[in-house]
ROPA-384868 format. One record per residue (C-alpha): x, y, z. Coordinates in steps of 0.2 Angstrom, whole numbers, padded with zeros to 4 digits, always signed. Layout:
% ROPA-384868
XYZ ...
//
This chain:
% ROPA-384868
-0323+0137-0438 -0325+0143-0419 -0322+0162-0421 -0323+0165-0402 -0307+0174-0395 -0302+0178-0378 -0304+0195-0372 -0286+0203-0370 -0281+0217-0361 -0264+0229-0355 -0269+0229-0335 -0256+0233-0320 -0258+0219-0308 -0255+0219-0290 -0252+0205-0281 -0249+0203-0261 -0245+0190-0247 -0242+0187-0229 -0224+0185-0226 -0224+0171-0212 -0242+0167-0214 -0242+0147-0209 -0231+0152-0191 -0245+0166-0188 -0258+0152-0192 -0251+0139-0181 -0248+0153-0166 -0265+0159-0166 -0278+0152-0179 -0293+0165-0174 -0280+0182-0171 -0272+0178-0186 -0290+0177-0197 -0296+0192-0188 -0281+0202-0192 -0281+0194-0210 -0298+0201-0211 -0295+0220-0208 -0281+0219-0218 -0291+0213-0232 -0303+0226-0227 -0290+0241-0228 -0284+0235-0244 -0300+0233-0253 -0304+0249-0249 -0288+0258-0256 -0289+0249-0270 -0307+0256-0275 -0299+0273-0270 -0287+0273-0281 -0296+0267-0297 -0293+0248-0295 -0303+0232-0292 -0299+0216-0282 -0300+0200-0293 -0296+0185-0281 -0290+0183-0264 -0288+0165-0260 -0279+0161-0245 -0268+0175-0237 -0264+0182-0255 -0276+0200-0263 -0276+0201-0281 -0279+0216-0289 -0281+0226-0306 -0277+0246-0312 -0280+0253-0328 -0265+0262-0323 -0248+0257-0317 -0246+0274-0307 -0263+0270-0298 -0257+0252-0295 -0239+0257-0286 -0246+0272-0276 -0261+0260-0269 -0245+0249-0264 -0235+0263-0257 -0251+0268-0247 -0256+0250-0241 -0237+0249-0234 -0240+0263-0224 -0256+0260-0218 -0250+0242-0214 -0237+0248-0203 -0247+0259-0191 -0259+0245-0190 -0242+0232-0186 -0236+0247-0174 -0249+0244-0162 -0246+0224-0162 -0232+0212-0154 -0219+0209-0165 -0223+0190-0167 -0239+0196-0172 -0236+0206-0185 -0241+0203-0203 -0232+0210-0214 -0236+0210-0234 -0224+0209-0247 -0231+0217-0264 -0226+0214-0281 -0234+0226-0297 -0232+0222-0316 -0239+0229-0333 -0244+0216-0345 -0255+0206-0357 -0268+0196-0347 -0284+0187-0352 -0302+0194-0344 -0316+0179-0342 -0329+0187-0333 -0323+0196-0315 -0309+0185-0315 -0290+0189-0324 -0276+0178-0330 -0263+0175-0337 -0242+0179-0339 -0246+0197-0331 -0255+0191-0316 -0242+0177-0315 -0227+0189-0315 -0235+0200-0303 -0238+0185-0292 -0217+0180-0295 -0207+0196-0293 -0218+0199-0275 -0209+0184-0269 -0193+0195-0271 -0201+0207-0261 -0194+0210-0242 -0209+0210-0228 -0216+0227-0230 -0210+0232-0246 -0214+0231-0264 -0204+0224-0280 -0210+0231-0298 -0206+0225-0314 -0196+0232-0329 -0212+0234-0339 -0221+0244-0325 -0206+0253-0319 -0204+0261-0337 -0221+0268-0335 -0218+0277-0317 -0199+0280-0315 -0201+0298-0318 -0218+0301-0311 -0219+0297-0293 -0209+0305-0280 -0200+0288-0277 -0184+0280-0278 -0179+0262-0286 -0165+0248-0282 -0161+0238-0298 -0160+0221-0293 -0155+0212-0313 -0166+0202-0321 -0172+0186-0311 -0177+0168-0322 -0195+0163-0312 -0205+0147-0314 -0214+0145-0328 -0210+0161-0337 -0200+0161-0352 -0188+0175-0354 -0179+0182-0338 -0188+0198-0329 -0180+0213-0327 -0188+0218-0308 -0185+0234-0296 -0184+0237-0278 -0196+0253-0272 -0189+0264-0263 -0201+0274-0251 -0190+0283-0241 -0190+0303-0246 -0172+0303-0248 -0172+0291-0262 -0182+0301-0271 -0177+0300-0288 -0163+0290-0287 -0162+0274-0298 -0147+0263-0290 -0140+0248-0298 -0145+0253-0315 -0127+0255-0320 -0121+0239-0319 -0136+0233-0329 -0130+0245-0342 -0109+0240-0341 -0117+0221-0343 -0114+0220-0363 -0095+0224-0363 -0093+0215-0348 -0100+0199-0355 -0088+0206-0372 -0073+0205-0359 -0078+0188-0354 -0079+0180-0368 -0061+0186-0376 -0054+0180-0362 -0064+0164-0363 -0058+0162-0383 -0039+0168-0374 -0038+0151-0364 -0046+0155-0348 -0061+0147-0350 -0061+0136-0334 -0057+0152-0324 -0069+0162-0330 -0081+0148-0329 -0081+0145-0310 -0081+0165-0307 -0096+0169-0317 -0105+0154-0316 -0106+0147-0298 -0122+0144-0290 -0126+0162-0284 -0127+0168-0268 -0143+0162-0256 -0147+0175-0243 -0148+0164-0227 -0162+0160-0215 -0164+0164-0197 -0164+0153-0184 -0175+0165-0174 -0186+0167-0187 -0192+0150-0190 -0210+0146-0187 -0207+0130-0179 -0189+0126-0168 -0175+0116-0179 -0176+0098-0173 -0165+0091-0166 -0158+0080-0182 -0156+0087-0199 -0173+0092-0208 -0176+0093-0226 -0192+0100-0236 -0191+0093-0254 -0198+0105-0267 -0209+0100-0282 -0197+0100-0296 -0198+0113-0309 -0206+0107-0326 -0192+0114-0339 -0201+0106-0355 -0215+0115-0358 -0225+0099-0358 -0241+0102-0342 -0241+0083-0343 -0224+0082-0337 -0230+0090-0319 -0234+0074-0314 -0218+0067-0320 -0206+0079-0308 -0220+0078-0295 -0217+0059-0294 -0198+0061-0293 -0199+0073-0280 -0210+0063-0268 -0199+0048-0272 -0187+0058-0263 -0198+0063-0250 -0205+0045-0246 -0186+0038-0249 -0178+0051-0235 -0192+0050-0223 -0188+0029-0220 -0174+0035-0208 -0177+0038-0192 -0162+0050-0192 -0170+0063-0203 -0183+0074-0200 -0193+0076-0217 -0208+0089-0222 -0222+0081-0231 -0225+0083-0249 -0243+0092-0245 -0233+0106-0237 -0219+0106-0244 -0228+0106-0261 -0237+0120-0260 -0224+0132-0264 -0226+0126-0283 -0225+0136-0296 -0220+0151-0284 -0207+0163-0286 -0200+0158-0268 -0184+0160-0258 -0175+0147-0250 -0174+0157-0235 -0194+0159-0236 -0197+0140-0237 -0184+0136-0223 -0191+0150-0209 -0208+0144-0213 -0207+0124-0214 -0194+0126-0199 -0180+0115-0209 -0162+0120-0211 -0160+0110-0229 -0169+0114-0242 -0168+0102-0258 -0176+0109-0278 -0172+0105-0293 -0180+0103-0313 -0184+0090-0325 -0183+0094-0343 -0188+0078-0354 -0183+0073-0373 -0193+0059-0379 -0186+0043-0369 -0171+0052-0360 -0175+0067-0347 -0159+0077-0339 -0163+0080-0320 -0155+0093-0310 -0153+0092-0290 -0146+0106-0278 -0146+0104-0259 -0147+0121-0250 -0141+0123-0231 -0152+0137-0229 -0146+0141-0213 -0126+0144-0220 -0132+0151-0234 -0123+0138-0248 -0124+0125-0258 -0119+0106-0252 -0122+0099-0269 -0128+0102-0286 -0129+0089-0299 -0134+0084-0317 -0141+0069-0322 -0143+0064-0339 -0153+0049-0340 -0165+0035-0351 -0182+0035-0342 -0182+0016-0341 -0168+0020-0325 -0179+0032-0314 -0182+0024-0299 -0161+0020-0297 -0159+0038-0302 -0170+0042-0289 -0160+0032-0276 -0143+0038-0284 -0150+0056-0280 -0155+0052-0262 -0141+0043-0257 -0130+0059-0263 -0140+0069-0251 -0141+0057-0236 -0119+0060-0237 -0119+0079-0240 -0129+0080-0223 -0119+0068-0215 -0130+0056-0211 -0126+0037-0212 -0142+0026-0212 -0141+0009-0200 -0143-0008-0203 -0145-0009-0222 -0158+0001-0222 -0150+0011-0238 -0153-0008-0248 -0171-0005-0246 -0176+0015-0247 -0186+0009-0261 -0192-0007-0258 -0200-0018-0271 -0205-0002-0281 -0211-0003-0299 -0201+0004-0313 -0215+0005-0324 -0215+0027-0327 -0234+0025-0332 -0241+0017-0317 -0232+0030-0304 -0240+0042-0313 -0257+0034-0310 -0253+0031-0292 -0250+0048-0289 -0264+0057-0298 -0275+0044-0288 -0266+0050-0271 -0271+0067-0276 -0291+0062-0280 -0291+0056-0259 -0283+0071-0253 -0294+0086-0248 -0316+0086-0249 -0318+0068-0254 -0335+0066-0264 -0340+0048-0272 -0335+0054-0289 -0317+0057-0283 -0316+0043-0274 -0322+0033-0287 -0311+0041-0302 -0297+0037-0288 -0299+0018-0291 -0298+0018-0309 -0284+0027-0310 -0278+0012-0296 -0283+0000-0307 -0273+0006-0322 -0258+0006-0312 -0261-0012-0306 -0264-0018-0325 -0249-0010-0329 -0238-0017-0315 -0246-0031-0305 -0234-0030-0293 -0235-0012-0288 -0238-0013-0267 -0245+0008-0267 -0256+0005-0281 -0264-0010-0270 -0264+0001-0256 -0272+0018-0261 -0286+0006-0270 -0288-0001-0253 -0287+0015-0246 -0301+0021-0257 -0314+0006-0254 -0315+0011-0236 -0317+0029-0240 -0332+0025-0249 -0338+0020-0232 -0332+0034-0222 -0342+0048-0232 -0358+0038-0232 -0357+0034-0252 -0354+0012-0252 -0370+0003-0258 -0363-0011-0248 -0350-0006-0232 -0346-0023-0228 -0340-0028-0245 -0333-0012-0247 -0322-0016-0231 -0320-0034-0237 -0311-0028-0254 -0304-0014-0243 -0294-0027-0230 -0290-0039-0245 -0282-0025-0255 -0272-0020-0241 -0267-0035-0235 -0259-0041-0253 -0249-0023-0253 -0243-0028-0235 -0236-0045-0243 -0229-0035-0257 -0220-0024-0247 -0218-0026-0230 -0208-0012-0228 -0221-0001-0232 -0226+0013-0219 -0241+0019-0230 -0245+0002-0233 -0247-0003-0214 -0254+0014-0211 -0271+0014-0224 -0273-0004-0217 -0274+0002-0199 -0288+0012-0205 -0298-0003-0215 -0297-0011-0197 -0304+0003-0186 -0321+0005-0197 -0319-0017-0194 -0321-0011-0176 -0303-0024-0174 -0295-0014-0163 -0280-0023-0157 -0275-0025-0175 -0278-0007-0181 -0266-0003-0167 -0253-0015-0171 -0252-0008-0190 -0254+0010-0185 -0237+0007-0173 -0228-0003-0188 -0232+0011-0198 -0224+0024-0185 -0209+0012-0184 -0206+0009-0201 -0210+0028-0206 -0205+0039-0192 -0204+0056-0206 -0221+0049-0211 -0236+0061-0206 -0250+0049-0212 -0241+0036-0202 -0246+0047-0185 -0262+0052-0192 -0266+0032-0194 -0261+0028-0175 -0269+0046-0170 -0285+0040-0177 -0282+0022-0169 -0283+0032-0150 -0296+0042-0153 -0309+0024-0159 -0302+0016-0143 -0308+0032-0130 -0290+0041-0128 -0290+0056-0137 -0279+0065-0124 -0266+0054-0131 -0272+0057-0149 -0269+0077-0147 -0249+0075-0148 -0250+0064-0160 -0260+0071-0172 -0252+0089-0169 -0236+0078-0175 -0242+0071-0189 -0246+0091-0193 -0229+0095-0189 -0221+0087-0201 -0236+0089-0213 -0241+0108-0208 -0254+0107-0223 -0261+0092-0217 -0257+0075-0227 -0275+0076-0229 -0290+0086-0220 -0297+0071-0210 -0280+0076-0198 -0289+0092-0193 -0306+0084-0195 -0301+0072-0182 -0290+0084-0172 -0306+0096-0173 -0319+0081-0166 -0306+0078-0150 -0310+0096-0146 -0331+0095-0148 -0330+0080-0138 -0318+0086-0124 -0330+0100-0121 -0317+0111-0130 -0331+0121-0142 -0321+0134-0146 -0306+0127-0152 -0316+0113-0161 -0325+0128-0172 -0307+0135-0177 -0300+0119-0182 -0318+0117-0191 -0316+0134-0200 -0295+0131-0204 -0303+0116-0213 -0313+0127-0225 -0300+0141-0227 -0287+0126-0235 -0300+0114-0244 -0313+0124-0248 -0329+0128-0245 -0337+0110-0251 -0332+0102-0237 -0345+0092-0230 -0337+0084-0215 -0331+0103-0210 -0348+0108-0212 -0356+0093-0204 -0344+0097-0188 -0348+0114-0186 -0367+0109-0189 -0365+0098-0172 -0351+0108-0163 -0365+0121-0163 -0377+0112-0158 -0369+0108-0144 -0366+0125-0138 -0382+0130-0140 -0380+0140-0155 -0393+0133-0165 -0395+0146-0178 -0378+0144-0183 -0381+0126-0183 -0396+0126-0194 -0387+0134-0206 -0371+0124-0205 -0384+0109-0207 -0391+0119-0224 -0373+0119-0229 -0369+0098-0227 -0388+0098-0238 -0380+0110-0251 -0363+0100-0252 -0373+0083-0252 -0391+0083-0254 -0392+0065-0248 -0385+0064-0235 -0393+0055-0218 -0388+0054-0200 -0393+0039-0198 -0383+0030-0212 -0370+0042-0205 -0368+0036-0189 -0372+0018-0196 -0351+0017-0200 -0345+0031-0186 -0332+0022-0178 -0336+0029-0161 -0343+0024-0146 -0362+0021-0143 -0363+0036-0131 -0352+0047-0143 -0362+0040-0157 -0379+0045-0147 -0373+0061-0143 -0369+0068-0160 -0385+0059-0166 -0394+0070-0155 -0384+0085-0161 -0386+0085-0178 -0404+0080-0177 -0404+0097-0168 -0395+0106-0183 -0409+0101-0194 -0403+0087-0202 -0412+0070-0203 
//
């Protein structure tokens, strides 16, 4: 019997953010990683000071643990005030401005790392915070209410994704004249005979009544036009949140993940819509976020979330559509449902939110928003998971676990025109990194594949788009260009669509033109559909001379995919190079080594799919970054 246990322990947690953080990046990359930094910097260093210890701090988020729940609150009070003199002395679109979020609970210790429903709480009730300020839970604020000379806002008890029993959270009140003051708390206490009151009148008659008083969506804060990070265009713009996993089943992730981006792929086939793609819109998933934070950030004024909770062979869906702008609901609805109707459901659901937004799709168009699908639950769930292998730092084993999972959704629907697509897709990625044993069949298979998901569905932006690509490493220019534009016109929402024709311009020497549309492609998807956007938006720069920016848009690259990215690496490596920073180039060139030991330039540039005096001149640059 396997006696090992986790290591528990009682720890206050910290947890902090960058209210804004994607407008700031998108303004000014190298400012805002520069400021990032000495923010870190300043923080790191009060947390030692005050007993504590940092644990993680991916992306614009610190993570940090206390033995002690005062220690944990005063570093927070004192990391608000150090913040704001540092923020006094910048512009006020420059400012970054951290909310903070403090809990006491039960988390689990593996090595330097913590985790758990205390970290995740932590991570949940900072989303509540304002810019600048900190939100503590009910479990940490019975532990300081009386020993700090602060003041607290009760703010009720908030249900948060992924946590089963509601949280009880506090505003902190820094200003000296709160001091000791706890406001709100009374109405928490009145709650039990006012729910009493409610329910005689309810068992009185009045149940209706009562019913739409109390139990009406509540109220959503609105956003700020002003404060968007990106101008509301000029048609209505959506951003479709993954839907919340309500059965307690991780498998069933993938399930509402699929719905969801049905959605998203469904909307985005008009041309009068304006629709974020899932990879940005996605990565608010499991946090604790407002509306109003995810419509100021994405720059949309609708926002649509919902949940899936599934029984066995029926699930119950629920949908709300948010104008964030006004502050209300359009629509919120409940769908009880047999699995086996999914994909109408999921029509059903966007044609719903097409008439609350007031926008009537032309020429039939609504007939085929999912055109020549497949209703077979399995295979989308397949198809999706092997999306999610070919996002990011691709590496042969991804790639390669990417095509079975293809296959598995063929076998299980023949018919399925994305599954023949993505394994399409995947064949001539195999070539793009450098890992097929033979190039021209893998681009062979890879043109067939796309070609029967093209007969299949005709209609398919993605499908046009993947076989744009399989043609530009054909060197067939004239037809990588024709699908790339098909794709555009067929999926005008569609960021992998511009990405495809970006990429098309670039091959065929006019990457002036590329710029605009790859930056469009990252507007609708401002985390890129994948990294090769920026990988190809980066390479424009190097060649156009542009160093500087092309080593920002290198280094953005290995903030949000990691630090494995060989095609990052390999950029900086000859962007370098070029510049005449060799050191730096050497070691960027240690780095490709580290992330793939075999690499070669000269298998490499054997399938680059520039020009012969591109291809000689970042021939010449690598080999001067030491690589061979």
């Amino acid at each position: 019997m396997n006696t090992e246990r986790a290591k528990r322990k009682l720890s206050a947690i910290l947890s902090a953010d960058v209210k804004g953080y994607s407008r700031l990046m998108g303004e000014d990359e190298v400012g805002t990683v520069r400021t990032l930094k000495e923010c870190r910097e300043l923080m790191s260093n009060l947390i030692k000071e005050y007993r504590g210890r940092v644990v993680d701090s991916p992306g614009d988020n610190v993570l940090a643990e206390f033995a002690s729940v005062v220690d944990a609150l005063e570093c927070s009070i004192e990391i608000q005030k150090n913040l704001r003199t540092k923020n006094n002395a910048l512009p006020d679109n420059r400012k970054m401005e951290f909310r903070i979020g403090v809990n006491l609970g039960d988390v689990i210790e593996d090595e330097d790392r913590v985790y758990g429903d205390g970290v995740n709480i932590a991570a949940r009730i900072e989303g509540l915070a304002e810019p600048g300020g900190i939100c503590i839970s009910g479990s940490g604020f019975e532990q300081v209410r009386n020993k700090l000379p602060l003041g607290y806002q009760y703010l009720g008890e908030h249900t948060v994704k992924n946590i089963v029993q509601p949280i009880k959270v506090y505003r902190v009140l820094m200003e000296p004249e709160a001091a000791g003051k706890v406001i709100g708390e009374r109405g928490r206490k009145q709650r039990r005979w006012l729910w009493t009151a409610v329910a005689a009148v309810i068992l009185v008659g009045g149940f209706l009544a009562v019913s739409n008083f109390y139990f009406r969506p509540p109220p959503i804060e609105p956003a700020s036009k002003e404060r968007m990070a990106f101008p509301l265009p000029d048609k209505p713009s959506i951003a479709v949140l993954a839907f919340t996993n309500m059965s307690g089943d991780p498998k069933d992730d993938l399930f509402g993940d699929g719905l969801a981006e049905g959605i998203i792929n469904a909307l985005s086939k008009s041309d009068r819509l304006f629709v974020i793609a899932r990879n940005s819109s996605f990565t608010y998933k499991g946090r604790p976020v407002k509306v109003k934070q995810v419509a100021e950030e994405m720059g949309v004024r609708y926002v649509i979330e919902g949940s899936v909770q599934r029984e066995g062979e029926r699930v119950r869906i629920t949908v709300q559509l948010i104008d964030a702008v006004a502050g209300h609901h359009l629509f919120s609805e409940r769908y009880d449902r047999d699995l086996r109707s999914i994909l109408d459901l999921q029509d059903e659901i966007t044609m719903e939110v097409l008439t609350a937004v007031r926008v009537k799709l032309a020429g039939g168009e609504g007939a085929r928003i999912i055109a020549k699908g497949t209703k077979n639950l399995d295979a989308i769930l397949k198809a999706l998971e092997a999306s999610q292998y070919q996002s990011g730092a691709m590496n042969k084993e991804r790639v390669e676990r990417s095509m079975q999972l293809c296959e598995e959704a063929i076998a299980l629907d023949p018919n399925y025109a994305h599954a023949y697509s993505i394994l399409g897709a995947a064949h001539m990625a195999l070539v793009a990194i450098g890992a097929s044993e033979s190039p021209k069949e893998s681009l062979r298979r890879s043109l067939e594949l796309g070609k029967k998901a093209v007969a299949l569905d005709e209609f398919s932006s993605s499908a046009h788009a993947n076989l744009a690509f399989t043609y530009i490493y054909l060197r067939e220019f004239d037809k990588a260009m024709e699908e790339a534009e098909k794709g555009v016109s067929l999926g005008p929402n569609y960021a992998h669509a511009y990405w495809a024709l970006g990429t098309v311009l670039i091959t065929t020497g006019r990457p002036q033109e590329a710029i605009p549309i790859l930056q469009k492609s990252l507007r609708l998807s401002p985390f890129p559909v994948h990294s090769q956007v920026l990988v190809f938006l980066a390479a424009i720069y190097r060649d156009l001379g542009q160093y500087e920016e092309a080593v920002v848009t290198y280094k953005k690259i290995l903030h949000l995919y990691g630090p494995d990215h060989s095609m990052a690496h390999l950029g900086l490596a000859a962007t370098y190079a070029l510049m005449g920073r060799e050191n730096e180039a050497r070691a960027e060139g240690a780095e490709v080594l580290r992330v793939d030991p075999k690499f070669s330039v000269e298998r490499f540039m054997k399938n680059y799919p520039g020009g012969q005096a591109s291809k000689d001149r970042l021939t010449e640059a690598l080999l001067k970054a030491g690589l061979k």
